[in-house]
N, C-alpha and C positions, 0 to 999 in steps of 0.2 A: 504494500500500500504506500502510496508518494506519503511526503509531509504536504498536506493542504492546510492552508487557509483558516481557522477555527469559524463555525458557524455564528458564534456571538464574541462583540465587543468586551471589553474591561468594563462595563458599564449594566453587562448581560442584554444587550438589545442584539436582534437575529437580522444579519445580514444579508442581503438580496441572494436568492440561491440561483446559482448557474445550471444549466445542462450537466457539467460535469456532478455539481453537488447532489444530483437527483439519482445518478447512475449507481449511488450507491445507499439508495433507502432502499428498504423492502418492505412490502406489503402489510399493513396491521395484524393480520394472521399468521404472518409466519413472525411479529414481537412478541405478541400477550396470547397467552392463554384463551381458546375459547370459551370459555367459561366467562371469563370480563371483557369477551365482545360481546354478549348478548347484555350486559350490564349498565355499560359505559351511557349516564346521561336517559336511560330509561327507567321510569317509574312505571311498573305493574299494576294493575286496577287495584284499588283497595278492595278486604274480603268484604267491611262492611260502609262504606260509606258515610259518617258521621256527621259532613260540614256541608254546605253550598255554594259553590266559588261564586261572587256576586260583586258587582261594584258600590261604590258606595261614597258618599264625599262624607269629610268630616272636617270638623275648624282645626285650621292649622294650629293655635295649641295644642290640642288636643291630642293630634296627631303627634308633632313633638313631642309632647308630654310622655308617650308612651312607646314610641322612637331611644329618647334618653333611657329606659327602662332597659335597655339591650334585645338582644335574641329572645323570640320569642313572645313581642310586644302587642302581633296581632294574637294572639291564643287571650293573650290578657287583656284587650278590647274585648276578647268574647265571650270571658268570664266578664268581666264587668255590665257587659250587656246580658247576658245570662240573671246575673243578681238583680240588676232592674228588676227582669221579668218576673223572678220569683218576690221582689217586692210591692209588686204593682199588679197585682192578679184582678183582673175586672168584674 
């Protein structure tokens, strides 16, 4: 194998790849395991379905508010909306 060239800069940013640079990829299947190609980026149907993906506006504090709260901040708009409901029974 020559010395080429490195694919990324001192900076780690990836270099225009040549015809030559390409001559020596191979295939995804012959890198990784079949097993984590059927994986990679695909979510399965849930067994049971729980949520309903929906749109919805809210006031930007609010939003924030629960943004600042980290990972996880819409599950806890949904408990929070949840406790409403059990408090507000008609």
């Amino acid at each position: 194998m020559k010395n080429k060239k490195p694919l990324t800069d001192d900076e780690g940013e990836v270099r225009e790849l040549t015809a030559e640079d390409m001559k020596d990829f191979r295939p995804i299947q012959e890198v990784l395991p079949v097993a984590l190609l059927y994986k990679l980026g695909v979510r399965g149907p849930q067994k049971t379905p729980t949520k309903d993906r929906i749109n919805i506006r809210l006031s930007h504090d609010v939003v924030e508010h629960f943004r600042a709260t980290g990972p996880g901040w819409q599950s806890r708009i949904d408990e929070a909306l949840r406790e409403w409901v059990r408090t507000h029974n008609r």
